[in-house]
Structure formats: C-alpha cells, structure tokens
C-alpha positions as CSV (number, residue, x, y, z in Angstrom):
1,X,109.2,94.8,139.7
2,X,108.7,95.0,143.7
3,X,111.3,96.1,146.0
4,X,111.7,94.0,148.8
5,X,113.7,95.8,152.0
6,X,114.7,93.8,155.2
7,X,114.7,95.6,158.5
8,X,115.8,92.3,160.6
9,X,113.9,89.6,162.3
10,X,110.8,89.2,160.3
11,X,110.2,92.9,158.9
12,X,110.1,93.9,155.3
13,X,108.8,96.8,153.6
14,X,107.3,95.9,150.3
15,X,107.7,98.9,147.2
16,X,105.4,98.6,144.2
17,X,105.2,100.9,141.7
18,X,102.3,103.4,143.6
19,X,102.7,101.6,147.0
20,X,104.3,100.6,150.4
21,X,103.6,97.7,152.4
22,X,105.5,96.9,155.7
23,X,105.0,93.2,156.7
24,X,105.5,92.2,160.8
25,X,107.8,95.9,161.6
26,X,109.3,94.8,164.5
27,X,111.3,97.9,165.0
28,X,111.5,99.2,168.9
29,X,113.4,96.4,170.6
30,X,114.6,95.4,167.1
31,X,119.1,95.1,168.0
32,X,119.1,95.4,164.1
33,X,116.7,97.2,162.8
34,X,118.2,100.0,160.2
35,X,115.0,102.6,160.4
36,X,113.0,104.4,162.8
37,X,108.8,103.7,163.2
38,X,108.3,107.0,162.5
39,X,110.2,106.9,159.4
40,X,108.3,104.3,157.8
41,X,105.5,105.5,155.7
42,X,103.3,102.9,153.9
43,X,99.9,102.6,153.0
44,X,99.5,98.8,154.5
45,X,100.5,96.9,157.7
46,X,100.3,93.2,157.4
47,X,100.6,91.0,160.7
48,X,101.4,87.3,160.9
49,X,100.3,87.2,164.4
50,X,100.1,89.4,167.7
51,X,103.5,88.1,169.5
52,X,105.4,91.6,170.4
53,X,108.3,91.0,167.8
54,X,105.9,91.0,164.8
55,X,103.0,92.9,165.6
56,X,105.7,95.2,166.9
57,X,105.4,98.9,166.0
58,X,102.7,98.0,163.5
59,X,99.9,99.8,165.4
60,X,101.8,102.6,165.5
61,X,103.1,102.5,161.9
62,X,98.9,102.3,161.0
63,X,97.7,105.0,163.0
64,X,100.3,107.2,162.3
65,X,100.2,106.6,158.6
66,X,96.4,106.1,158.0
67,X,97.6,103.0,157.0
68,X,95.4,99.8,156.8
69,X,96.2,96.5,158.8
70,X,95.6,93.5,157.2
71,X,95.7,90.3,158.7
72,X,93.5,87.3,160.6
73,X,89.7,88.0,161.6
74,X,91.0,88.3,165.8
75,X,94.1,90.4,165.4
76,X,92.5,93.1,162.6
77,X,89.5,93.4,165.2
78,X,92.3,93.7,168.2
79,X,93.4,96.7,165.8
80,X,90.7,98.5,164.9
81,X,89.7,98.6,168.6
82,X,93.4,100.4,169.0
83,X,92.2,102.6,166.6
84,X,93.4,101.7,163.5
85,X,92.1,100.9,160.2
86,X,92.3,96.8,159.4
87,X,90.7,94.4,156.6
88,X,90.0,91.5,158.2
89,X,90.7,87.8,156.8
90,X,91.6,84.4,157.7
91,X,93.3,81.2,156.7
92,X,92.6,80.4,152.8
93,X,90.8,83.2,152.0
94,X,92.2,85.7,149.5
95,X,91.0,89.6,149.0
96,X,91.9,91.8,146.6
97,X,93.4,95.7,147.5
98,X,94.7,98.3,145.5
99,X,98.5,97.0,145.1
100,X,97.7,93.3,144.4
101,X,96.1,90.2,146.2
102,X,96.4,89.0,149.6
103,X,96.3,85.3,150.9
104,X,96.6,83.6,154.6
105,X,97.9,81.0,154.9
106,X,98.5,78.1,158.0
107,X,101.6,78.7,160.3
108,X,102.1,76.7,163.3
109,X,102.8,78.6,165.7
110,X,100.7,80.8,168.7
111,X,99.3,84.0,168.7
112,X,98.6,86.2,171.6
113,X,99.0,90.0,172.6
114,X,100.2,91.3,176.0
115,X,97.9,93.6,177.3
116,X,98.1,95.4,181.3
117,X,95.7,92.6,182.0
118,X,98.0,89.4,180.6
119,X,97.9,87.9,177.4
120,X,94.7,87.9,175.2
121,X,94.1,85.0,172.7
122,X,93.6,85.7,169.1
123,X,92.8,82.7,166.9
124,X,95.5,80.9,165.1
125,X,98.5,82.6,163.5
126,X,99.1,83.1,159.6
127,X,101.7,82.8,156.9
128,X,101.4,85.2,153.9
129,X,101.3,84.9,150.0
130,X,101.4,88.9,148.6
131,X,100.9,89.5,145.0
132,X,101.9,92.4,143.2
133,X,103.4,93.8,140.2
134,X,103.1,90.2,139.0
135,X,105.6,88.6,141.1
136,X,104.6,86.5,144.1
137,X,106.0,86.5,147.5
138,X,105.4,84.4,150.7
139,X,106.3,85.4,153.7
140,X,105.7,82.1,156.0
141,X,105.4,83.7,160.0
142,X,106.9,82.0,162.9
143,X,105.6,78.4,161.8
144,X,107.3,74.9,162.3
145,X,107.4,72.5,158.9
146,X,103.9,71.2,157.2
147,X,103.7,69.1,154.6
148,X,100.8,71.5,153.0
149,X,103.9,74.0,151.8
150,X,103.8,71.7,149.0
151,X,99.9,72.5,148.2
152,X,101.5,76.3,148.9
153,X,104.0,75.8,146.1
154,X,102.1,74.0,143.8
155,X,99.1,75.9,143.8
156,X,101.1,79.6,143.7
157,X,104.2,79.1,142.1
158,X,106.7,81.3,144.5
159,X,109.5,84.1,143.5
160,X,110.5,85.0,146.9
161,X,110.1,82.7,150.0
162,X,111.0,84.5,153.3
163,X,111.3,81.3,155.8
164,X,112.9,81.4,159.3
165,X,115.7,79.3,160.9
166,X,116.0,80.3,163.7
167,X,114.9,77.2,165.9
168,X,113.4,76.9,169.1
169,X,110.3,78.5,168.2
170,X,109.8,78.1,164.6
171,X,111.8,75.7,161.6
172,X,115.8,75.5,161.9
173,X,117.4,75.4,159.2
174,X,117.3,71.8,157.8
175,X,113.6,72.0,158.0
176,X,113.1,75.7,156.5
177,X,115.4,73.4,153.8
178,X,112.9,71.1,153.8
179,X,110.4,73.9,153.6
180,X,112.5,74.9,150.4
181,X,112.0,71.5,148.7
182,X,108.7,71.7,149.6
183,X,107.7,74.9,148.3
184,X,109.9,75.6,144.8
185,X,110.7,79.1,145.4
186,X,112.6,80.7,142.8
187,X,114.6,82.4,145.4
188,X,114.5,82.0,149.4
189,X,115.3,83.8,152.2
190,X,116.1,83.6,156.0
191,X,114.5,85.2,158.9
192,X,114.1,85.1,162.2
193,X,117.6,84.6,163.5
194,X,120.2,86.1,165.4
195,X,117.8,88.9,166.7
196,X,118.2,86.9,170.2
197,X,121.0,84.5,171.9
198,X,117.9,81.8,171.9
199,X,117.6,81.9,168.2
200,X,121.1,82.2,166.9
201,X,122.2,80.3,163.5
202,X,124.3,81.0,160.6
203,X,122.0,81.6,157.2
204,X,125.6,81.4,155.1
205,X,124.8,77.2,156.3
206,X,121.0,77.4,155.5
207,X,121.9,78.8,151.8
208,X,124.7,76.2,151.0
209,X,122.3,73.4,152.4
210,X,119.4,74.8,150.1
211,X,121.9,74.8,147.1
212,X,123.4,71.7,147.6
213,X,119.7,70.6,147.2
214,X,119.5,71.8,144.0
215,X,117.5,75.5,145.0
216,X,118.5,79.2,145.1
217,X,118.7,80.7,148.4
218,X,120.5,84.0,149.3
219,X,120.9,86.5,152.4
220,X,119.6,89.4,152.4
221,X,121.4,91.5,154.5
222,X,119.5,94.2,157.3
223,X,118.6,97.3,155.4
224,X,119.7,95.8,152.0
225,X,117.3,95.9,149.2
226,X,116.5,93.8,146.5
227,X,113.9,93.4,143.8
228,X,112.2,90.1,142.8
C-alpha cells in the first residue's frame, strides 16, 4: 500500500513500493513545512499549477534529484526550459510511468509564474488522480467547487481525496464538503489552510461536517504519515 506524507499547504510526498513522488513541495516559505528541499529525494515532481506556493521548491527538488516533472503542457515546457526533465500532459489525458498512471484533471483556479520580468501565463491549472500500488488518490489543486467531481468520482472510484478549505482562493469548507458528496472518497483530506492569516479555518469543523454527512474525513497532521 502507498505511503502518503503531508509537509503542509498542499505538499505530499507519495512512497510506493520502488518509488517517491512529491506532489506541489511548497517548502521554502512553507511556516510548516517539517523537511528541508534538499532532503527530499524522489524520482517525480508533479505540479498543479505555477503559483509560488505549489510549484514551490519543485524545480529545485527535479534538478537536484534527476527527477521528472510531470504536469500541464505550459508549465512542464516552463520546466524543461529551467532545466529539468518534465512529461508533459493536459486536462483528461492519462499517461502511464513506471510507479502507476497519471490523470489531469480541471481545477478552477489560475496559473502563472513570477519571473524578473512579471508574471508569465501558463494555460489553465490542474487537479490530479495518481494511481499506484492499486489504490487511487486525487489530489484536487487550488480549485473552487464543479459539479464534474461527480464524473471524477464516478468514473475513478477514490481512496484518498486531498481537497482544500481554505477559502478566499479555493473551496471553504462547506463546499470542499460538498466536494466530498460529490466525489465518494473513501477517505478525505484538508489542505490548503492555516499556511496564511487570509486562509485560516479549522479542518476539526470540515471533518465533523463531512461525517455528519454520512463520509470519512480525517486530519492529517504536518509531517504525519499515513498509508491508504
């Protein structure tokens, strides 16, 4: 079974049985994050979008590691011109790697990267289904609510759904509940909070509200692991 470790905001380090896969390692500038860029070795990056708390150290993490970034058609280019190595995809489409399959999926939400010269455009942003060791897990991005979670959840039936509540620039909690409903996840869990003043809330209410509707929802704490 995977290994799923949370490093804060919206970074997680995936462990299969031969492989390592760090998803958005937002680390420098991270007030919670339990682990050092240079102390994460992995074999994949994958990147939501380009906004400096996901993309985060994840150039840095690839090119140090030889690792590969996977993510939209815009921001793997943006990499690969930074040096690193990057499989390019987009929304809907699927690929197949070493450790499992890889899906993108819609988030509403932007995605730029700050360059010396301002901020450069890159397509739309992504959510992200990983499979591996047989157990599925979506990790949804910065997004608002959309009805087509439920397509999501019906068409890939879910173990672990990592969903923020942060507000203000993504779902707060009642709609990551909604989200919940929407998607059947065997388990979910909450993101994107706390890391700022602007995006303070209390995932102890987002879990009782997901029970009370019937789902299971825990937190996982920074640095804690769990498997799924």
């Amino acid at each position: 079974m995977p290994k799923l470790t949370y490093y804060g905001h919206d970074a997680f380090l995936i462990e299969t049985e031969r492989h390592r896969i760090a998803i958005d390692p937002f680390i420098t500038g991270n007030p919670f994050a339990a682990v050092q860029p240079e102390d994460l070795k992995v074999d994949y990056v994958l990147i939501t979008h380009g906004h400096g708390d996901h993309l985060g150290d994840g150039l840095e993490i690839a090119k140090q590691c030889g690792a590969t970034v996977i993510s939209t058609f815009e921001l793997a280019g943006y990499c690969q011109r930074q040096g690193a190595k990057a499989h390019p995809m987009h929304i809907g489409g699927a690929h197949d790697f070493d450790f499992g399959r890889v899906k993108l999926t819609i988030a509403h939400h932007g995605n730029t990267v700050e360059t010396p010269s301002g901020f450069l455009s890159l397509g739309p942003p992504c959510g992200l289904l990983v499979f591996a060791d047989g157990r599925t897990l979506y990790h949804a991005g910065d997004t608002g609510l959309f009805l087509d979670m439920q397509l999501i959840g019906e068409m890939h039936p879910i173990d672990v759904a990592l969903l923020p509540i942060g507000d203000n620039f993504t779902m707060g909690i009642d709609d990551a509940v909604k989200a919940v409903e929407l998607l059947r996840p065997k388990l979910a869990v909450p993101m994107h909070y706390n890391t700022f003043d602007l995006i303070k809330a209390d995932p102890s209410e987002f879990v009782s509200k997901v029970q009370s509707a019937g789902r299971n929802a825990a937190i996982l704490r920074v640095g804690e692991t769990m498997t799924y």
